[in-house]
Phi, psi and omega in degrees: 000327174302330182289312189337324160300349189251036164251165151220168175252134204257122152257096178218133212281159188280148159074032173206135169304313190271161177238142178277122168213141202268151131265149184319129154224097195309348173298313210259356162263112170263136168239197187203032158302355191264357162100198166253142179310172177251019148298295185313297210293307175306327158337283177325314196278301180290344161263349166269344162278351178246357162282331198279338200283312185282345170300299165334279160343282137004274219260337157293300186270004152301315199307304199302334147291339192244000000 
């Protein structure tokens, strides 16, 4: 957050003469530094486990076919 004053953001549009340019103001950025919630991580987690569960699945009965 301290660098932020010495940046600015440039915008220029195809077809417009002037360039638009912001300076950084962290009030007015939003981000997603603050990490993940830990509702959100179980998520993540019991869906990559019923992804792993049905691969699994998958991949017996292709065997059980062939």
């Amino acid at each position: 957050y301290e660098d932020w004053p010495r940046y600015d953001c440039l915008f220029q549009f195809s077809g417009a003469e002037e360039k638009i340019v912001l300076s950084l103001d962290k009030t007015a950025i939003h981000t997603n530094w603050k990490g993940m919630s830990p509702g959100r991580g179980r998520t993540v987690v019991v869906s990559l486990l019923i992804l792993l569960i049905i691969a699994a699945f998958g991949f017996i009965s292709y065997k059980k076919i062939k």
